[in-house]
ZADO-1210 file (C-alpha; in nm, 4 decimals, padded with zeros to 6 digits):
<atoms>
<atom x="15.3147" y="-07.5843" z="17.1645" code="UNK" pos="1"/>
<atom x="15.3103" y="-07.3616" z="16.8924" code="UNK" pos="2"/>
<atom x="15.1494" y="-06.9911" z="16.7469" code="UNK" pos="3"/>
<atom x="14.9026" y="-07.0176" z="16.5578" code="UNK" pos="4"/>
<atom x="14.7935" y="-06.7902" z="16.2247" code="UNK" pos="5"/>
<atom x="14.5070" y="-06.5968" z="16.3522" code="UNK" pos="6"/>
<atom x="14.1972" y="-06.6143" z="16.1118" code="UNK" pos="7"/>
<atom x="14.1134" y="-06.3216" z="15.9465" code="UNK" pos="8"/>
<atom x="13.7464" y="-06.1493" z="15.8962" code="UNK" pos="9"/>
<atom x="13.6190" y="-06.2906" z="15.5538" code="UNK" pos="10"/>
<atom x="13.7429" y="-06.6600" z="15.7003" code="UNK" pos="11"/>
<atom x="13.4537" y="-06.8885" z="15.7505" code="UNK" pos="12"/>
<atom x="13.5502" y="-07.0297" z="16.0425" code="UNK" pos="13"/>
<atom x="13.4723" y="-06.7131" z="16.2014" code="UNK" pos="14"/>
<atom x="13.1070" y="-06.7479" z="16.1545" code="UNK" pos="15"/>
<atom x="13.0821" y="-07.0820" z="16.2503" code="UNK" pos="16"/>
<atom x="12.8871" y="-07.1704" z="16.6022" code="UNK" pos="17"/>
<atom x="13.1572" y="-07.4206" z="16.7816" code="UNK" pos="18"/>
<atom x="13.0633" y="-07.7238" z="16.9034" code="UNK" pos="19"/>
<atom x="13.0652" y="-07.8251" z="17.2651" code="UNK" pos="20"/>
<atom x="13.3674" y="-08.0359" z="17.4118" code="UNK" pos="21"/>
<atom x="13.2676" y="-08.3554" z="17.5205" code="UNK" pos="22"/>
<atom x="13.6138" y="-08.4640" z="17.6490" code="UNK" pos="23"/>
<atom x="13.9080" y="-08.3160" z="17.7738" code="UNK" pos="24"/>
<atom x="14.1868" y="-08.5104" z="17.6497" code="UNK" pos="25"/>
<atom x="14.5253" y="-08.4370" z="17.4909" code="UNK" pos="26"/>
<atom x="14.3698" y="-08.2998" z="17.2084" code="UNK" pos="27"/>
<atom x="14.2277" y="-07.9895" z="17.4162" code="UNK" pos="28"/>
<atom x="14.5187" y="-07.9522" z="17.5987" code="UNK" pos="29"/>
<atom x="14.6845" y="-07.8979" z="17.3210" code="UNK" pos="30"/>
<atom x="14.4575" y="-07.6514" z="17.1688" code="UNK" pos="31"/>
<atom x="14.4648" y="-07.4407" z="17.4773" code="UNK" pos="32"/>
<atom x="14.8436" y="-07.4440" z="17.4823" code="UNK" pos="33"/>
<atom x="14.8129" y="-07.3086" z="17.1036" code="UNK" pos="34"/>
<atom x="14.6051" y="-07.0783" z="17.2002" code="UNK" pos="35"/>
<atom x="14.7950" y="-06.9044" z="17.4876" code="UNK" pos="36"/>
<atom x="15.0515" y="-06.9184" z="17.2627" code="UNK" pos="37"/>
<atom x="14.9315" y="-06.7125" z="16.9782" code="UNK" pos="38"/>
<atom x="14.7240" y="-06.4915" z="17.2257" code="UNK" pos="39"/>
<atom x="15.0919" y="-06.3788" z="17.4648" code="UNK" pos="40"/>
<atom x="15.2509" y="-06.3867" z="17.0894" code="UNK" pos="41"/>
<atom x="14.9948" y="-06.1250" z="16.9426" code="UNK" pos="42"/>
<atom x="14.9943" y="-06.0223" z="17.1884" code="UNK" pos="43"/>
<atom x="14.6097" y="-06.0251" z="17.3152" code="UNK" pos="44"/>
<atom x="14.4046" y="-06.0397" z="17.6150" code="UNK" pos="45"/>
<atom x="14.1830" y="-06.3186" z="17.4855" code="UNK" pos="46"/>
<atom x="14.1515" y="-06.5732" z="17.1868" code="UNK" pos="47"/>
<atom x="13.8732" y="-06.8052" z="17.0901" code="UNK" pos="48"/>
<atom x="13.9240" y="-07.1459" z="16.9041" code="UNK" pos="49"/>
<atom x="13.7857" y="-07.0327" z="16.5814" code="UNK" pos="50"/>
<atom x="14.0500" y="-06.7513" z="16.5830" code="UNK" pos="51"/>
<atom x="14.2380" y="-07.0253" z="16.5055" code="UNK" pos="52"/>
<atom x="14.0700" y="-07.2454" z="16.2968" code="UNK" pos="53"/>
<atom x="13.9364" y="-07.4904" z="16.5730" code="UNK" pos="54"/>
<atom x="13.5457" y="-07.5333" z="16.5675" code="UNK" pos="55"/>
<atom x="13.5018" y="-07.6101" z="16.9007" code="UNK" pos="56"/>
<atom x="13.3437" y="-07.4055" z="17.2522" code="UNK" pos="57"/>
<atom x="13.7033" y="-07.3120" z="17.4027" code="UNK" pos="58"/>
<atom x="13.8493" y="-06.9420" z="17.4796" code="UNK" pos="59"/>
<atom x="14.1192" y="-06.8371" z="17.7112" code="UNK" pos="60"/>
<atom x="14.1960" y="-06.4479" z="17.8022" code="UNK" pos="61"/>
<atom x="14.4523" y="-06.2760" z="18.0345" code="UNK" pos="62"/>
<atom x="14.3899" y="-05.9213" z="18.1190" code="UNK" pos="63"/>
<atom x="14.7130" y="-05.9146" z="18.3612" code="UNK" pos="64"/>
<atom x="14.5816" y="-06.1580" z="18.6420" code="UNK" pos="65"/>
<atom x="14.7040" y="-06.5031" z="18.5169" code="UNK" pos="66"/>
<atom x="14.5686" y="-06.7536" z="18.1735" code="UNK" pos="67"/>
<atom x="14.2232" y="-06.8359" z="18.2569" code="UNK" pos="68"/>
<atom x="14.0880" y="-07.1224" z="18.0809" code="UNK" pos="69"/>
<atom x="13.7223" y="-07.1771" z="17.9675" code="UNK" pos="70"/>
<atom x="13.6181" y="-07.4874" z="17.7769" code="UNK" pos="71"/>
<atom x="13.2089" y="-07.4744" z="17.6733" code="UNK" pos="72"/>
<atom x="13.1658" y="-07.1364" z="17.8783" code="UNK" pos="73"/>
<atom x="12.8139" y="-07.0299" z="17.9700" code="UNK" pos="74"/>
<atom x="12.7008" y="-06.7016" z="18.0618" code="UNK" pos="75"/>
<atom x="12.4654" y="-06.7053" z="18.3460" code="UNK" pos="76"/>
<atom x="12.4231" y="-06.3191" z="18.4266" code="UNK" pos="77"/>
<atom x="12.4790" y="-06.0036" z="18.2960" code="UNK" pos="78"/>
<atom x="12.4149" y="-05.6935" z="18.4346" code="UNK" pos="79"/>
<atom x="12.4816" y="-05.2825" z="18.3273" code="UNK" pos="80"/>
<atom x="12.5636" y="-05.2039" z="18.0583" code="UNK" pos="81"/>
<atom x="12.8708" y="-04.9987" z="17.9075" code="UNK" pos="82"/>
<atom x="13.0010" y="-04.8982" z="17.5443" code="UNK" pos="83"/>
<atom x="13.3731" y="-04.8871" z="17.5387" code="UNK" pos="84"/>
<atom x="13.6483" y="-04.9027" z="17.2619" code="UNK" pos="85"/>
<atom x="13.7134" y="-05.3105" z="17.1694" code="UNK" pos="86"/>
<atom x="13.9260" y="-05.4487" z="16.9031" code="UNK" pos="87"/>
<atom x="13.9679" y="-05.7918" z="16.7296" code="UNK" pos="88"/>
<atom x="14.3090" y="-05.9754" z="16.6508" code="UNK" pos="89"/>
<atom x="14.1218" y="-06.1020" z="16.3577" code="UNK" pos="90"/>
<atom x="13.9850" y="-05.7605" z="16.2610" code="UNK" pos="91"/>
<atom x="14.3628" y="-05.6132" z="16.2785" code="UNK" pos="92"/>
<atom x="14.3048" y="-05.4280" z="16.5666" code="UNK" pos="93"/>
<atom x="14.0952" y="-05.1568" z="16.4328" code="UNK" pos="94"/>
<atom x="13.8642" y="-05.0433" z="16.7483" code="UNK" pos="95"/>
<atom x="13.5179" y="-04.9038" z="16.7917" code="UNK" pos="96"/>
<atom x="13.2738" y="-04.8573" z="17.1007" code="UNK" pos="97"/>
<atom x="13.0484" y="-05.2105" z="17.1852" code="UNK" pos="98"/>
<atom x="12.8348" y="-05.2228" z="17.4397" code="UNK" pos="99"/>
<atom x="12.8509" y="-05.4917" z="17.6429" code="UNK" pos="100"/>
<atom x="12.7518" y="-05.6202" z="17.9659" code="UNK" pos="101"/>
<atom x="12.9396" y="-05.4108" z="18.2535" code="UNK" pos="102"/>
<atom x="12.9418" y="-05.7585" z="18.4878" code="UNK" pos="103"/>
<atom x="12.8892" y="-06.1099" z="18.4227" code="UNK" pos="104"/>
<atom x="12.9095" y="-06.4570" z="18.5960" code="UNK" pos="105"/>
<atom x="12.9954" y="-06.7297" z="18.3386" code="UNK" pos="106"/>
<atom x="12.9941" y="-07.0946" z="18.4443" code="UNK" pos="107"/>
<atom x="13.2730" y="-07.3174" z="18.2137" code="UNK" pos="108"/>
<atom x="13.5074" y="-07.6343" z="18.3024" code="UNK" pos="109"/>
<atom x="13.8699" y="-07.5688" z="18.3822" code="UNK" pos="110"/>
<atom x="14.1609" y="-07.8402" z="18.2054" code="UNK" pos="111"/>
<atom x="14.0706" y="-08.0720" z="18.4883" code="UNK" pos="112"/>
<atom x="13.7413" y="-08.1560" z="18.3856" code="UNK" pos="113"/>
<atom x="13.6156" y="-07.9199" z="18.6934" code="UNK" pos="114"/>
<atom x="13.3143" y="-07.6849" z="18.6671" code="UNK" pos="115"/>
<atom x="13.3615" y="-07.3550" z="18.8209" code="UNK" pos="116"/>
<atom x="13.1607" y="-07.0252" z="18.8062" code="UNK" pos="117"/>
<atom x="13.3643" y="-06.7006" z="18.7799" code="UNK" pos="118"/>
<atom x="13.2207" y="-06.3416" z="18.8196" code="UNK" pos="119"/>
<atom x="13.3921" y="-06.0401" z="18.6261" code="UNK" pos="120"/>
<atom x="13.3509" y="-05.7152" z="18.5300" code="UNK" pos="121"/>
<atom x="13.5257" y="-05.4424" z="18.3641" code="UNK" pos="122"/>
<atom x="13.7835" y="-05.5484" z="18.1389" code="UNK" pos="123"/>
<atom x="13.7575" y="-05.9026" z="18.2236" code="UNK" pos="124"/>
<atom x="13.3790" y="-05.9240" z="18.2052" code="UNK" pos="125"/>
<atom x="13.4096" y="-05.7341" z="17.8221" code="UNK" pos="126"/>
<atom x="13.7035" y="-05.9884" z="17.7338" code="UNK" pos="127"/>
<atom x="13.5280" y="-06.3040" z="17.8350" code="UNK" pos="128"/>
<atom x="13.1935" y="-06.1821" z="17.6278" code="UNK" pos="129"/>
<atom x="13.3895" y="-06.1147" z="17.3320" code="UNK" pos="130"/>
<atom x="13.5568" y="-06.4059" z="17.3291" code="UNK" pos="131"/>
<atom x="13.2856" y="-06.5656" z="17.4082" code="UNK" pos="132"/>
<atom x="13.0845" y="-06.4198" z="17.1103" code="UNK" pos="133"/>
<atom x="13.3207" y="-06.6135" z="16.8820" code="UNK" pos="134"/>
<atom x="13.2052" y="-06.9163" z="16.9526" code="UNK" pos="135"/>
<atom x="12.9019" y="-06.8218" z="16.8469" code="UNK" pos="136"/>
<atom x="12.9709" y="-06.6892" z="16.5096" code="UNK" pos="137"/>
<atom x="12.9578" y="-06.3463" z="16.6610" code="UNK" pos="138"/>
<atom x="13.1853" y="-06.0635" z="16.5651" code="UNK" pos="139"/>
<atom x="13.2177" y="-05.7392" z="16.7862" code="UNK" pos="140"/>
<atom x="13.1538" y="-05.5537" z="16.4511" code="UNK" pos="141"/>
<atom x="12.7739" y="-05.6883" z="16.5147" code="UNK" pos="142"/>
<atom x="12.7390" y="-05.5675" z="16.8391" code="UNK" pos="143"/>
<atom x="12.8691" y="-05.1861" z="16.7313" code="UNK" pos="144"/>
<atom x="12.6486" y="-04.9353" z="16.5834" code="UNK" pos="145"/>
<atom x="12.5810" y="-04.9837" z="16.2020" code="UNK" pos="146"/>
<atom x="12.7743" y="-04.6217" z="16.1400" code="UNK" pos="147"/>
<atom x="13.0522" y="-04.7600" z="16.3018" code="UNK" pos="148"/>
<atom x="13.0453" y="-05.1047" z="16.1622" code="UNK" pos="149"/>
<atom x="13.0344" y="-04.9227" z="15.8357" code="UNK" pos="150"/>
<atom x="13.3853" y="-04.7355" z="15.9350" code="UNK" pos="151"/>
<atom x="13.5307" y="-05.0207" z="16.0660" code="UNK" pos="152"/>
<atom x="13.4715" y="-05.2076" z="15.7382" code="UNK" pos="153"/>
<atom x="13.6153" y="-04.9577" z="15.5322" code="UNK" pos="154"/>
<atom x="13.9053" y="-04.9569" z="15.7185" code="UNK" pos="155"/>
<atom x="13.9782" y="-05.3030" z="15.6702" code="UNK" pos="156"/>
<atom x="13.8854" y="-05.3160" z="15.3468" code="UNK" pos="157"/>
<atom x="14.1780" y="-04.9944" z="15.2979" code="UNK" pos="158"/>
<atom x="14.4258" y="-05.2281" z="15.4614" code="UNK" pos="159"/>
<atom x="14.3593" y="-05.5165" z="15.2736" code="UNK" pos="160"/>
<atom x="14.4230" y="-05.3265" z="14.9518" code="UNK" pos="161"/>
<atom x="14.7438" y="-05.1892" z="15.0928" code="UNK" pos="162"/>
<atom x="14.8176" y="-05.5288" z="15.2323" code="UNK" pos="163"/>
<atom x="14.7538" y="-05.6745" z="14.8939" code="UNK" pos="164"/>
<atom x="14.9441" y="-05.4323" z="14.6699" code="UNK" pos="165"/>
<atom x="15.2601" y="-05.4566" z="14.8875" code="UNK" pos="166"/>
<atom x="15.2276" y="-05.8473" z="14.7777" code="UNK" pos="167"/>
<atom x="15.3092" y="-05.7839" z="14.4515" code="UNK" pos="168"/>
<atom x="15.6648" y="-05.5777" z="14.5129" code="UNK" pos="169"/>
</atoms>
């Protein structure tokens, strides 16, 4: 379909708790097409509707195994925890430890309308909460430690000036 601009920290859509999906129709579809799109095109290992401007409970993710698809996901259980570096396409990829569950089983519906639970860890499991978090109004900077929260914003705030003040050239 098409790639997406991916919604920057500061947008408001970002903050925004989606709403659930009460139909899968074309409309969907298409969103998760966009969204695949701009995630292989970041690239990314996951995206989240809101990323994109879309206010509604979808996220997809691919950590190297295949697209996975989850419309109105639900986590159902976490367990262990582990702080490890995570980024943010819409924090420009600036990185600081989160913890976050080490395993998880989240139940969602596929494109078909079909419920399905999956269980994850590692990578996957962090991917899927992150992602997940978005839908919420969640960022990862809120999960991180307020010294590093406080170094991540500086840094964006650094490369939004530089950002800016190559506008003008």
């Amino acid at each position: 379909m098409a790639v997406k601009e991916i919604r920057k920290l500061g947008d408001p859509v970002l903050r925004e708790k989606c709403k659930e999906v009460s139909r899968i129709d074309f409309s969907i579809r298409r969103l998760v097409k966009d969204l695949a799109d701009t995630m292989y095109a970041a690239p990314g290992l996951g995206l989240a509707a809101p990323q994109i401007g879309v206010v509604q409970r979808v996220l997809v993710a691919d950590v190297g195994e295949g697209l996975i698809v989850m419309i109105n996901p639900r986590l159902l259980k976490a367990e262990g925890t582990v702080a490890e570096e995570e980024g943010c396409l819409s924090l420009y990829e600036i990185k600081c430890p989160v913890p976050r569950a080490q395993s998880i089983l989240v139940q969602a519906y596929d494109l078909q309308g079909r419920q399905f639970q999956l269980p994850a860890e590692g990578l996957l499991a962090r991917v899927i909460q992150h992602e997940a978090d978005h839908l919420d109004g969640i960022l990862f900077i809120d999960r991180a430690s307020p010294a590093d929260r406080r170094r991540v914003l500086m840094a964006i705030n650094e490369m939004e000036m530089v950002r800016q003040s190559g506008e003008g050239l």
